[in-house]
LUMRO-754741 format. One record per residue (C-alpha): residue number from 1; x, y, z. Coordinates in steps of 0.25 Angstrom, whole numbers, always signed. Example, Ala and Ser with C-alpha at 12.3 -4.5 7.8 and 13.67 -1.06 7.14 Angstrom:
+------+-------+-------+-------+
! resi !    c1 !    c2 !    c3 !
+------+-------+-------+-------+
!    1 !   +49 !   -18 !   +31 !
!    2 !   +55 !    -4 !   +29 !
+------+-------+-------+-------+
***
This chain:
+------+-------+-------+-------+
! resi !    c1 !    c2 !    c3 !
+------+-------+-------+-------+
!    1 !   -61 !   +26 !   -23 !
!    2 !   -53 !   +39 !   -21 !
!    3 !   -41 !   +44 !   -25 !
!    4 !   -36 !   +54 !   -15 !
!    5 !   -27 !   +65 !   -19 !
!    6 !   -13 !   +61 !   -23 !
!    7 !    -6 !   +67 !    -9 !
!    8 !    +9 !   +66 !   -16 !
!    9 !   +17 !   +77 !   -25 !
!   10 !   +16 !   +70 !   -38 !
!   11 !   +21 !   +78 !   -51 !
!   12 !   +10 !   +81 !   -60 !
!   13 !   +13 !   +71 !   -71 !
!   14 !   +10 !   +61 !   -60 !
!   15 !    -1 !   +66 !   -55 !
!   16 !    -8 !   +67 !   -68 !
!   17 !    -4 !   +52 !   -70 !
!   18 !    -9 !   +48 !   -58 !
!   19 !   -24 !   +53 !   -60 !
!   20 !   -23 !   +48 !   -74 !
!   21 !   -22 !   +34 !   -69 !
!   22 !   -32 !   +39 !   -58 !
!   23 !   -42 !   +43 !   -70 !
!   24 !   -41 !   +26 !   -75 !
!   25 !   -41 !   +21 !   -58 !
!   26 !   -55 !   +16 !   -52 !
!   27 !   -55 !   +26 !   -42 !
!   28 !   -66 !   +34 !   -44 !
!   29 !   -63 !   +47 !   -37 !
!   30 !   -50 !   +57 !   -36 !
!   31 !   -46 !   +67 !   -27 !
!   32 !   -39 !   +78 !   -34 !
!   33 !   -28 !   +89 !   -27 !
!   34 !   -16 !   +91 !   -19 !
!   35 !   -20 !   +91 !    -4 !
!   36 !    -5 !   +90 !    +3 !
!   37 !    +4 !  +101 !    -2 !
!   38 !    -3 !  +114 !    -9 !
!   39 !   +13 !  +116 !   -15 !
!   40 !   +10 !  +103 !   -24 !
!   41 !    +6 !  +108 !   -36 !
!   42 !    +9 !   +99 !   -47 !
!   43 !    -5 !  +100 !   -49 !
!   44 !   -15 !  +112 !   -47 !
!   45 !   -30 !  +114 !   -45 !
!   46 !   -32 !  +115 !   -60 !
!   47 !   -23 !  +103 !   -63 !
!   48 !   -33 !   +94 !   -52 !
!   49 !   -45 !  +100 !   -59 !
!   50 !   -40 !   +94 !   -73 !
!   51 !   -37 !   +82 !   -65 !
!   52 !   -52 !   +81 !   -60 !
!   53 !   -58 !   +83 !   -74 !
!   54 !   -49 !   +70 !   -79 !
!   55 !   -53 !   +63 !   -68 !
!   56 !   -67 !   +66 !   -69 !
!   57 !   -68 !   +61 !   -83 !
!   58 !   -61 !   +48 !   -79 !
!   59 !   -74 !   +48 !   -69 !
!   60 !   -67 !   +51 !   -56 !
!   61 !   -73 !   +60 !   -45 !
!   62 !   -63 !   +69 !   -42 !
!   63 !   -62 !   +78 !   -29 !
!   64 !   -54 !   +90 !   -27 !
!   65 !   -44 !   +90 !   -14 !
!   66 !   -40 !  +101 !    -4 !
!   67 !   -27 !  +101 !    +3 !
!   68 !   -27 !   +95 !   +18 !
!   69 !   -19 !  +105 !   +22 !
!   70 !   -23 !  +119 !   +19 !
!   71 !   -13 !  +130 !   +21 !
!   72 !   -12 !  +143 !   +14 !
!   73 !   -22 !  +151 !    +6 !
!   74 !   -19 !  +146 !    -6 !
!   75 !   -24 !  +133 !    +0 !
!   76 !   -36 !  +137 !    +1 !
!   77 !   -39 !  +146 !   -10 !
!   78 !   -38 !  +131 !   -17 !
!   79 !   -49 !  +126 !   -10 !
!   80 !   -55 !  +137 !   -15 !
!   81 !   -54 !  +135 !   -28 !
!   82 !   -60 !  +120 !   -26 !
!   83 !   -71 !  +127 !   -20 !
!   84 !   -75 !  +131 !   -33 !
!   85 !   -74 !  +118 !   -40 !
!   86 !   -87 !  +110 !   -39 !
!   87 !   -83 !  +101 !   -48 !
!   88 !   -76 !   +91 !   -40 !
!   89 !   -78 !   +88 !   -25 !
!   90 !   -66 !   +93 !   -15 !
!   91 !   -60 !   +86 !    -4 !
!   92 !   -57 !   +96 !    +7 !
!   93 !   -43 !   +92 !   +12 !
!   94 !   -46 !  +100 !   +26 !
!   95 !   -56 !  +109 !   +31 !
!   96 !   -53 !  +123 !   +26 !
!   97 !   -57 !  +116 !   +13 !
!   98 !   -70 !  +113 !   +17 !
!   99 !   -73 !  +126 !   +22 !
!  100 !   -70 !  +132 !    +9 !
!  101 !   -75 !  +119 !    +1 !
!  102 !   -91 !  +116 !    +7 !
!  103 !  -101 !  +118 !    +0 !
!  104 !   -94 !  +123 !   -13 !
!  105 !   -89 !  +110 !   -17 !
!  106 !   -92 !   +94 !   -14 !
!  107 !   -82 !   +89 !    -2 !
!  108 !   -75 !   +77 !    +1 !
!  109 !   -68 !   +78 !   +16 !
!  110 !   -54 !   +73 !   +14 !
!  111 !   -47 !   +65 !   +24 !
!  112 !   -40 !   +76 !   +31 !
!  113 !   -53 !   +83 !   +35 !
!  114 !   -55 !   +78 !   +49 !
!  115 !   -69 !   +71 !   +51 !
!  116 !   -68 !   +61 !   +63 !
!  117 !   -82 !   +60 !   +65 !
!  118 !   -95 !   +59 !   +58 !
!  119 !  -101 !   +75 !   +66 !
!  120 !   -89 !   +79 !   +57 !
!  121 !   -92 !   +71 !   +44 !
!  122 !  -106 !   +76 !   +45 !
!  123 !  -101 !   +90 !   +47 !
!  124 !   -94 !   +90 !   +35 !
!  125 !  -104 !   +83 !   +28 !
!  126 !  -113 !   +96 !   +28 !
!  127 !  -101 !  +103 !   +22 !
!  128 !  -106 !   +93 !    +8 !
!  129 !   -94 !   +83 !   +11 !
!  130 !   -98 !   +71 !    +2 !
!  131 !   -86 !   +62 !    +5 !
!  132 !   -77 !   +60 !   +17 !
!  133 !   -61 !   +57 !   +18 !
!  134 !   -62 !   +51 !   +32 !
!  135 !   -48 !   +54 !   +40 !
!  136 !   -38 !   +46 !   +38 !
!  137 !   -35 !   +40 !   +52 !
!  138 !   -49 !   +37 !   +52 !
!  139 !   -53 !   +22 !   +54 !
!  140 !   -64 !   +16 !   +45 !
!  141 !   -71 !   +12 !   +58 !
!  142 !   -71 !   +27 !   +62 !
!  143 !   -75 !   +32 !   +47 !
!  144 !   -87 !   +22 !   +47 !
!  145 !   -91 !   +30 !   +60 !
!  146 !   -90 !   +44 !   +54 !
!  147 !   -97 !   +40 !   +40 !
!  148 !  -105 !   +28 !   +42 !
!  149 !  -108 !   +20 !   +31 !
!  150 !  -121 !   +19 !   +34 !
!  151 !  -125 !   +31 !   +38 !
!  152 !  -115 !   +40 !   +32 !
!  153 !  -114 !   +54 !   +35 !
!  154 !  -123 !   +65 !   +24 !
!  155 !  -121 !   +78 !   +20 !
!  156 !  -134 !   +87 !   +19 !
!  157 !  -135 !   +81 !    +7 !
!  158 !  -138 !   +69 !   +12 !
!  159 !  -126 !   +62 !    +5 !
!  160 !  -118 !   +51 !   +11 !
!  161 !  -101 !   +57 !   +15 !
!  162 !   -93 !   +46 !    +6 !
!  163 !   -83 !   +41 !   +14 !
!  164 !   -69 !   +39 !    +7 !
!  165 !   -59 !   +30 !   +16 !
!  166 !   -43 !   +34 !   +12 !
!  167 !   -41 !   +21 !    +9 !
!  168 !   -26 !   +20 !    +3 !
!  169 !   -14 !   +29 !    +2 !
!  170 !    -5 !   +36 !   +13 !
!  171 !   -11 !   +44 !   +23 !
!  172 !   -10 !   +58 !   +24 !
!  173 !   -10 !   +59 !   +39 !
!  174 !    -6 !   +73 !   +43 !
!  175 !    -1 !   +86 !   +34 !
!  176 !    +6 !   +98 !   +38 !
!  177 !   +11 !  +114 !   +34 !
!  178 !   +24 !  +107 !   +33 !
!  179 !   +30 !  +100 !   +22 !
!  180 !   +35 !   +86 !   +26 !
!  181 !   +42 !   +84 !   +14 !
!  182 !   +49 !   +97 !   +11 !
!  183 !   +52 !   +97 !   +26 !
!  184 !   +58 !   +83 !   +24 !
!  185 !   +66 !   +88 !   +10 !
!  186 !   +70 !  +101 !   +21 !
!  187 !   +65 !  +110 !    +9 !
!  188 !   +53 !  +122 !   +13 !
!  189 !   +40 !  +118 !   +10 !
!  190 !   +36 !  +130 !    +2 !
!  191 !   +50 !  +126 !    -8 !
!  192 !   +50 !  +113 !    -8 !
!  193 !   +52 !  +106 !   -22 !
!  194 !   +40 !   +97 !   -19 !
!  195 !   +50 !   +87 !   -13 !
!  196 !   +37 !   +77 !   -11 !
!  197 !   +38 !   +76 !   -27 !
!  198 !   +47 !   +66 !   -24 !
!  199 !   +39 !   +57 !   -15 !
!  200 !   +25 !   +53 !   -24 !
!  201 !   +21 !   +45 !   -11 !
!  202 !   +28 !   +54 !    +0 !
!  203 !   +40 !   +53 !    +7 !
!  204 !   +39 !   +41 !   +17 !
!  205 !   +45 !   +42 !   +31 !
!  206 !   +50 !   +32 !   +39 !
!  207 !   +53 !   +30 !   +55 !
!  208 !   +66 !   +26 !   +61 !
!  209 !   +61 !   +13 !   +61 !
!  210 !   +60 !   +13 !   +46 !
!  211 !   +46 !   +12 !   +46 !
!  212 !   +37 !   +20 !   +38 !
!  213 !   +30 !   +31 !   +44 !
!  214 !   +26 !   +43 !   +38 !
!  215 !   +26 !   +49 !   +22 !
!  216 !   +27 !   +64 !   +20 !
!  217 !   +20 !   +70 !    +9 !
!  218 !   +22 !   +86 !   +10 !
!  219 !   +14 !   +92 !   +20 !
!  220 !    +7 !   +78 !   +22 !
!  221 !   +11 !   +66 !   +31 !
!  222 !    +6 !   +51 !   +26 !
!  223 !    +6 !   +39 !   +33 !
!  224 !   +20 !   +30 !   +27 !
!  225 !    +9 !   +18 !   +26 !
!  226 !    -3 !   +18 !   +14 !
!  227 !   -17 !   +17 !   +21 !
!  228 !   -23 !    +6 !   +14 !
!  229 !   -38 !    +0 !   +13 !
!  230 !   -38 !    -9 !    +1 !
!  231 !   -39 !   -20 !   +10 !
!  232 !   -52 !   -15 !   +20 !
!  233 !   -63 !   -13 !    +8 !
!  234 !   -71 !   -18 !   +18 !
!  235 !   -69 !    -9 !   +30 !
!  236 !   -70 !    +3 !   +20 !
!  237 !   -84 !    -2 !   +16 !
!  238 !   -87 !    -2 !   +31 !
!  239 !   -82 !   +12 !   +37 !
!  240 !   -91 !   +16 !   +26 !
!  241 !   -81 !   +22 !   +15 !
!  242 !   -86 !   +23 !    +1 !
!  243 !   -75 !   +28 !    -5 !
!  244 !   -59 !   +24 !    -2 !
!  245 !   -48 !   +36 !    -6 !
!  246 !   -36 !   +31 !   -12 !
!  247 !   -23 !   +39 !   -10 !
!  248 !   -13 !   +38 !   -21 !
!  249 !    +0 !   +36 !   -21 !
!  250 !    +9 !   +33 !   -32 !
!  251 !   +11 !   +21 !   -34 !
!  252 !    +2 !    +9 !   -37 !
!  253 !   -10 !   +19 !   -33 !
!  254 !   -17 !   +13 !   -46 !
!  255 !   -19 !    -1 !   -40 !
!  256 !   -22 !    +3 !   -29 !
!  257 !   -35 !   +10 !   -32 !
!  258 !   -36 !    -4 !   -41 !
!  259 !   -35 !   -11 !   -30 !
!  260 !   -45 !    -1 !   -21 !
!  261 !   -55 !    -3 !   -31 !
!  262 !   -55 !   -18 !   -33 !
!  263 !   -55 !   -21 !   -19 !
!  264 !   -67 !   -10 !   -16 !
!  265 !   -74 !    -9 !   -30 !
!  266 !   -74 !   -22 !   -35 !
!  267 !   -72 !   -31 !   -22 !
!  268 !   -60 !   -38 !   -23 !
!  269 !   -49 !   -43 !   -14 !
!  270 !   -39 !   -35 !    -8 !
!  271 !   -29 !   -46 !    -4 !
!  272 !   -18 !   -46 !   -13 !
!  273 !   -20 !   -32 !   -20 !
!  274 !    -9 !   -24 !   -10 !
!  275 !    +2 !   -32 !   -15 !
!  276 !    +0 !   -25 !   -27 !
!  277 !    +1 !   -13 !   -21 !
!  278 !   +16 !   -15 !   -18 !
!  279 !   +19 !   -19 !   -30 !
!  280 !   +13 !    -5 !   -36 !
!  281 !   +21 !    +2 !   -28 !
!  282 !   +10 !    +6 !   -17 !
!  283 !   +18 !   +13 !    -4 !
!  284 !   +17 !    +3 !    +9 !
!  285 !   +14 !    +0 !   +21 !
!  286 !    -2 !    -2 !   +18 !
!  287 !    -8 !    +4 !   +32 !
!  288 !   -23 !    +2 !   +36 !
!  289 !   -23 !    +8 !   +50 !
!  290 !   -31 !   +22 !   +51 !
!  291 !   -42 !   +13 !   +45 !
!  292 !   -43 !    +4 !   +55 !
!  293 !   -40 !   +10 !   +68 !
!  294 !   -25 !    +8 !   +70 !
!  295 !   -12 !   +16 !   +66 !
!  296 !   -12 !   +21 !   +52 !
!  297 !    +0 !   +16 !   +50 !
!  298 !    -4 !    +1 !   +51 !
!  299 !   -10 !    -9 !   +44 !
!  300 !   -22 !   -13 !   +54 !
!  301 !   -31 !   -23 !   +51 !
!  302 !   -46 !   -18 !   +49 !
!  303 !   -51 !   -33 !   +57 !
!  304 !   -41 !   -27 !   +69 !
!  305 !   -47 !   -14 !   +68 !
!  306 !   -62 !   -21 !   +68 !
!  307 !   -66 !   -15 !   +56 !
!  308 !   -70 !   -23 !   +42 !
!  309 !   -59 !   -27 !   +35 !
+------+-------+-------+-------+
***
């Protein structure tokens, strides 16, 4: 299990606390950086560095993440600088990071990197990808085309690419130059005040109907629902995924990796664990479309999408 990067403004003493109770969590691997808005600077590259050597000793692989969205100099001259840490793997948030990153430092392809087929996972498998963040729209039927698991696409190495399923936590679905949230708090973007401060899961937005729709997080739109798979071990075994990347949010992000690694690690039930979930305060609707061919939005059922369950 993965833990992606926390995609929220959190203050400092929070994010400290977070990976402190991440250092004592099952999941056995963390990926460390801001990869929304390069203004968030609550921490800083040597502050995530000091992270990754605490996490390391609690016996976490830690990987270093690039922003999705790369926009000035001073963007790049960042990626840069993670060039020259061989220490840790990076995971390239778009492509002018792997064209500074390949063959300087080990790559994971993070989910905004778009590989819809498998010519192009095995194009940037010679770029010495070891892991692979498939798109979130993807299906899991479509993700068992591109990277099947039994005969999984290799580098020139001839290592297999790890698949990692985003298998809880909003979803980031589209990001922008603007800024959704200072746009909404009608402050500029370059002086904002870091209004998203105030919203540790982003601020929700809802239809005329009432309904929810959308979250804005800074220059990054999320879907309002929480993409879930704690109930669909069985079709992320078949699509060929390995590994499951688990979003955090802040609150009841602890029982939930709980629950991922009891229901995948140690083979136990699912039914009746998302009750809890409610009750630690987890954001709702639970949505499993992208997964299983329908809208992202839904909650589709894998038997109607004719996948394993």
């Amino acid at each position: 299990m993965t833990v992606g990067p926390v995609l929220y403004l959190w203050s400092r003493a929070r994010l400290l606390d977070f990976y402190a109770e991440i250092a004592e969590s099952p999941a056995d691997c963390v990926v460390l950086g801001e990869v929304v808005c390069a203004r968030r600077r609550e921490l800083r590259l040597d502050d995530w560095l000091a992270l990754a050597r605490e996490l390391t000793q609690a016996g976490k692989q830690v990987i270093l993440a690039t922003q999705a969205l790369v926009e000035t100099e001073a963007d790049l001259r960042l990626i840069e600088r993670h060039a020259h840490l061989a220490c840790h793997a990076v995971e390239a948030g778009d492509a002018s990071a792997l064209a500074l990153l390949h063959g300087r430092v080990p790559l994971v392809l993070g989910p905004h990197v778009n590989v819809y087929s498998q010519a192009a996972l095995r194009e940037h498998a010679d770029l010495g990808v070891l892991r692979w963040v498939p798109p979130l729209e993807l299906s899991l039927a479509a993700v068992a085309h591109i990277n099947p698991a039994g005969r999984p696409v290799r580098g020139p190495d001839g290592g297999a690419i790890v698949t990692e399923v985003w298998a809880f936590g909003r979803l980031p679905l589209s990001f922008s130059a603007r800024c959704f949230t200072a746009r909404h708090a009608s402050v500029p973007k370059d002086q904002c005040g870091y209004p998203c401060m105030d919203d540790p899961d982003g601020r929700l937005v809802r239809s005329t109907e009432g309904q929810s729709f959308l979250v804005l997080n800074g220059t990054q739109i999320q879907s309002a629902g929480v993409h879930n798979l704690l109930e669909h071990d069985a079709a992320l075994a078949s699509c060929g995924a390995t590994r499951v990347r688990l979003s955090p949010q802040s609150s009841g992000f602890t029982k939930v990796i709980e629950d991922f690694d009891a229901v995948l690690n140690g083979d136990q039930p699912a039914e009746g664990r998302l009750a809890g979930w409610a009750e630690a305060g987890v954001p709702h609707p639970l949505v499993t479309g992208y997964a299983f061919g329908g809208a992202g939005m839904n909650a589709v059922q894998a038997e109607v999408a004719g996948v394993d369950a």
